[in-house]
SEGU-784823 format. One line per 8 residues: number of its first residue (from 1); for each residue x, y, z of C-alpha. Coordinates in Angstrom, 3 decimals, padded with zeros to 6 digits. Example, Ala and Ser with C-alpha at 12.3 -4.5 7.8 and 13.67 -1.06 7.14 Angstrom:
<nodes>
1> 012.300:-004.500:007.800 | 013.670:-001.060:007.140
</nodes>
This chain:
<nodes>
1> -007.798:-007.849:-029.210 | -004.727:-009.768:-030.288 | -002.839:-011.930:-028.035 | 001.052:-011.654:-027.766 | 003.331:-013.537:-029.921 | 007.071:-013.581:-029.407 | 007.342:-015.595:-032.858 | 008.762:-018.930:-031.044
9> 004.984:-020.789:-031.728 | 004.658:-020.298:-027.924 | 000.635:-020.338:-027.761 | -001.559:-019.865:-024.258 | -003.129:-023.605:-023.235 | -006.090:-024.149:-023.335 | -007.294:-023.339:-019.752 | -005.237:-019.781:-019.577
17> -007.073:-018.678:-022.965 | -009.613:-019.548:-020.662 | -009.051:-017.379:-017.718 | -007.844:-014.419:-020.489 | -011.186:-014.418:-022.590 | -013.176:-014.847:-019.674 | -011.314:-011.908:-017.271 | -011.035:-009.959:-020.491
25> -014.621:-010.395:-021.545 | -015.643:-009.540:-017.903 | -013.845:-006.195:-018.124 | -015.975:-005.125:-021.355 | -019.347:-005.899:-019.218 | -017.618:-003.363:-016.697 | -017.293:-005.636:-013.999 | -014.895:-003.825:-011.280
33> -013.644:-006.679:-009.509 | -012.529:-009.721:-010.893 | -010.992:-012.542:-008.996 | -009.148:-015.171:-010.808 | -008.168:-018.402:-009.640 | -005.548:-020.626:-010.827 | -003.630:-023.856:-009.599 | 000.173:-023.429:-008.468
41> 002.399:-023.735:-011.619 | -000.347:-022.823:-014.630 | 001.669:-019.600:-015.457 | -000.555:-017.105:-013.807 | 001.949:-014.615:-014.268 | 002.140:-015.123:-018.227 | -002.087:-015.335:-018.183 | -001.981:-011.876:-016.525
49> 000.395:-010.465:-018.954 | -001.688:-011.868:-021.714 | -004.386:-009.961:-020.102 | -002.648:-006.721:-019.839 | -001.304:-006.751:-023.195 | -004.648:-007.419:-025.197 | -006.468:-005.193:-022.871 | -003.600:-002.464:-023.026
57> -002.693:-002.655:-026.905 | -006.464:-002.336:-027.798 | -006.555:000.957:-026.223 | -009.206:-000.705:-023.607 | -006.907:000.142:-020.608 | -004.414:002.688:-020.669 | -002.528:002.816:-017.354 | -002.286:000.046:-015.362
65> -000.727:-000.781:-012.124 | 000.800:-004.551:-010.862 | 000.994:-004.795:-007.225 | 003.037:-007.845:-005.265 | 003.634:-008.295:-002.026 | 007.548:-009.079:-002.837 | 010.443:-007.397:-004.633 | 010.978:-010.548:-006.266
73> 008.220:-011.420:-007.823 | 008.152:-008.090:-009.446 | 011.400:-007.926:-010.580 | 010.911:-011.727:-012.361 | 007.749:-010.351:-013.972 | 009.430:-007.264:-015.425 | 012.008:-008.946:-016.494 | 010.282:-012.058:-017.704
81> 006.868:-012.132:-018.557 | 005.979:-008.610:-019.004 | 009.566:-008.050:-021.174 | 007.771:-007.442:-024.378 | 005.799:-004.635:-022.713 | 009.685:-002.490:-023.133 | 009.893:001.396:-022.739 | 006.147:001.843:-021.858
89> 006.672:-000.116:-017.903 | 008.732:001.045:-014.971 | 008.976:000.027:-011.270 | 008.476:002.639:-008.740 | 011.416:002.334:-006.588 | 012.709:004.811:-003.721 | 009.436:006.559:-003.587 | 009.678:008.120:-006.506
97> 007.102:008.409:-009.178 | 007.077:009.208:-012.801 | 004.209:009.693:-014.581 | 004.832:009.080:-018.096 | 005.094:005.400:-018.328 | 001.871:003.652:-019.099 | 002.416:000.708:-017.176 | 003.698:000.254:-013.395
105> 004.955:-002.030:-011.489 | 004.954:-001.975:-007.556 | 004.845:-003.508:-003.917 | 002.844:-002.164:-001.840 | 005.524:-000.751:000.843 | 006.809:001.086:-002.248 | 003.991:003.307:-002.311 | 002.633:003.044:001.421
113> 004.079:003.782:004.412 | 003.731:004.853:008.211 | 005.410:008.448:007.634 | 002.237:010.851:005.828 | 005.445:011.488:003.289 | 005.665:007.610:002.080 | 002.192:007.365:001.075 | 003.299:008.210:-002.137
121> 000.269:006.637:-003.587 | -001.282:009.504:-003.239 | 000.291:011.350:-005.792 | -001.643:009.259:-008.664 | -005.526:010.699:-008.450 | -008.257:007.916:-008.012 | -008.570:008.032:-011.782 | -005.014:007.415:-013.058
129> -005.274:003.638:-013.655 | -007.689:001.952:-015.535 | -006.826:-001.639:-014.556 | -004.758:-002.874:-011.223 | -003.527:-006.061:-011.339 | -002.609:-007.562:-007.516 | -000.499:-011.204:-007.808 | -000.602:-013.978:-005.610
137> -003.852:-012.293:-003.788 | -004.426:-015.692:-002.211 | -001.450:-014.934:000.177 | -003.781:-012.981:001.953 | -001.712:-009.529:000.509 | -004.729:-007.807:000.955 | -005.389:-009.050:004.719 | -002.262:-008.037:005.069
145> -002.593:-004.960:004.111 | -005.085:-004.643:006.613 | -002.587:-005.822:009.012 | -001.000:-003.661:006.986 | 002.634:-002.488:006.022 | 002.597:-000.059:009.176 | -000.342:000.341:012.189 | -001.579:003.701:010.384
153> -002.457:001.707:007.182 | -004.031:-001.474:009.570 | -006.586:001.108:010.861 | -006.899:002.524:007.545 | -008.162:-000.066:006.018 | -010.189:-001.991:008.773 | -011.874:001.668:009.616 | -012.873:001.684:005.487
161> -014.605:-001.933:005.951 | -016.303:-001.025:009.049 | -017.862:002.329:007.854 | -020.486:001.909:010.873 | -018.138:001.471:013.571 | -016.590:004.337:015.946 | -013.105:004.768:014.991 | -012.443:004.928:018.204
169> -014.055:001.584:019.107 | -011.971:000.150:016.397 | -008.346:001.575:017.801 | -009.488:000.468:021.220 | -009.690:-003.045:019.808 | -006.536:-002.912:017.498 | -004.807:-001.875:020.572 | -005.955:-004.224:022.808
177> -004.903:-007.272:020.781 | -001.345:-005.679:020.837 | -000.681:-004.944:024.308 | 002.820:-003.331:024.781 | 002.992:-002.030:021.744 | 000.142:000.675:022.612 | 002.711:003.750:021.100 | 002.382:002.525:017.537
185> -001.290:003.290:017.174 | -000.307:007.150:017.824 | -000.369:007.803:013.815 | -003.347:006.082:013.572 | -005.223:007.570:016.803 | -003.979:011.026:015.674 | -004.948:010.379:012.066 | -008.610:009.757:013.418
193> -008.527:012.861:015.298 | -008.343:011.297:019.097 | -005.823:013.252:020.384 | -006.605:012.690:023.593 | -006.120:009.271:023.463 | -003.180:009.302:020.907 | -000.863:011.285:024.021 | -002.425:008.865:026.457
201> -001.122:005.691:023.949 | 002.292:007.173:023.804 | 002.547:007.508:027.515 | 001.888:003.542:027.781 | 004.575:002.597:025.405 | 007.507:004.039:022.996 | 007.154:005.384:019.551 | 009.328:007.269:017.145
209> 010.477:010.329:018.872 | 010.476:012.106:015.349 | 007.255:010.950:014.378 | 005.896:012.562:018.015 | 007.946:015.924:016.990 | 006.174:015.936:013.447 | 003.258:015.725:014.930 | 004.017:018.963:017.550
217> 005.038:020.911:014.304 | 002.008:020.132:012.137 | -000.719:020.494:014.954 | 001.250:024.028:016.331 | -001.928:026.392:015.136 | -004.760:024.036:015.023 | -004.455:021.924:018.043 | -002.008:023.512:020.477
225> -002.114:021.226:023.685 | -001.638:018.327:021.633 | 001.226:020.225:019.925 | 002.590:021.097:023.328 | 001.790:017.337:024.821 | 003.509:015.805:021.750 | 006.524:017.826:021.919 | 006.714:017.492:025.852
233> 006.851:013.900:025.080 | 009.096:013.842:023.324 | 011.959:016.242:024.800 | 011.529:013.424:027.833 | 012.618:010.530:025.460 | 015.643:009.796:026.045 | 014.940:009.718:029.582 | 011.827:007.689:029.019
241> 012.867:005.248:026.624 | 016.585:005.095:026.492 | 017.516:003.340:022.780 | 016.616:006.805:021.100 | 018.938:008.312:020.910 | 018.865:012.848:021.794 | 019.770:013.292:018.019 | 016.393:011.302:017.514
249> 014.202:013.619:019.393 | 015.334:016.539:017.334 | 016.168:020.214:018.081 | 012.789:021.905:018.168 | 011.661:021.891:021.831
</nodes>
């Protein structure tokens, strides 16, 4: 599996021909998860590129995904390090996807979001990439994922680590360690099926008038008192809660 060579001489030092045999030869054993560690200012952006581009031009990996946690660093790595990679990479921007590029570049707002419509993530199938790359992991980007980009993802992914725990134990705790703020875990409570609890979290504190209406609309046949609960809450908005605004509560009440 070659290496890439722009034709200035430009060759990989010694330690990031290193880190690229060894992730590379890692990847052929069919390890899963590889974590790689480099000090600040060894070009660990060029020694995942290197990476990519052996691993893609050999045919090894065919679609592959680079996360970051910042539009920035994605946008210097398109246009710097990962250049030579041309026609075949795109950025998913304003949630849209196209799947006939063979490389992707992302954060991970782009494709996530609190709103079941921004989780546009889900439109690849568990299959579609062969090899994700995530940069600067040591941020804690994952952690804060699980923080997440919005409370529905937070519970998401803590509920996924702690298969064995109630997800209701788990909500009770996320909520308790954000008191106030006990109307953002609606999503999430309603996501895990807790409706009870989910109207009772909304009573406590605000959340997004439109997000409660969405909620009356999609649960109208399956779970009609939370439907009706839901969309009682939020007709009494503006009343409750006065920065909405009656525009935000919407027309279908």
């Amino acid at each position: 599996m070659p290496y890439y060579d722009d034709g200035t001489g430009r060759a990989s030092r010694y330690y990031q021909a290193i880190a690229i045999n060894n992730t590379v030869e890692a990847i052929a054993k069919v390890q899963q998860r590889i974590l790689l560690v480099m000090a600040t200012d060894t070009s660990k952006t060029y020694t995942a590129f290197q990476i990519i581009w052996r691993l893609w031009k050999s045919g090894t990996k065919k679609r592959i995904l680079f996360l970051a946690d910042r539009n920035i660093l994605v946008d210097q790595t398109k246009n710097n390090d990962f250049k030579p990679l041309g026609a075949a990479m795109t950025k998913i921007s304003k949630r849209q996807i196209d799947k006939s590029y063979e490389i992707y570049q992302s954060l991970y707002q782009a494709v996530t979001g609190g709103e079941e419509e921004q989780n546009i993530y889900k439109q690849f199938s568990p299959d579609f990439f062969d090899l994700i790359v995530i940069d600067e992991c040591h941020r804690g980007s994952a952690a804060d994922a699980n923080q997440g980009t919005t409370h529905l993802a937070t519970f998401r992914a803590i509920a996924k680590k702690y298969l064995h725990k109630p997800a209701a134990d788990i909500l009770r705790d996320l909520v308790a360690s954000q008191r106030g703020s006990e109307g953002k875990w609606f999503a999430a409570t309603k996501d895990a099926g807790l409706f009870d609890l989910a109207i009772e979290l909304v009573n406590q504190s605000p959340t997004d008038p439109r997000t409660l209406v969405r909620a009356a609309l999609d649960y109208a046949e399956q779970r009609p008192d939370f439907a009706l609960s839901a969309g009682l809450t939020s007709s009494t908005c503006v009343e409750r809660f006065t920065y909405y605004s009656a525009r935000d509560c919407g027309g279908s009440f």
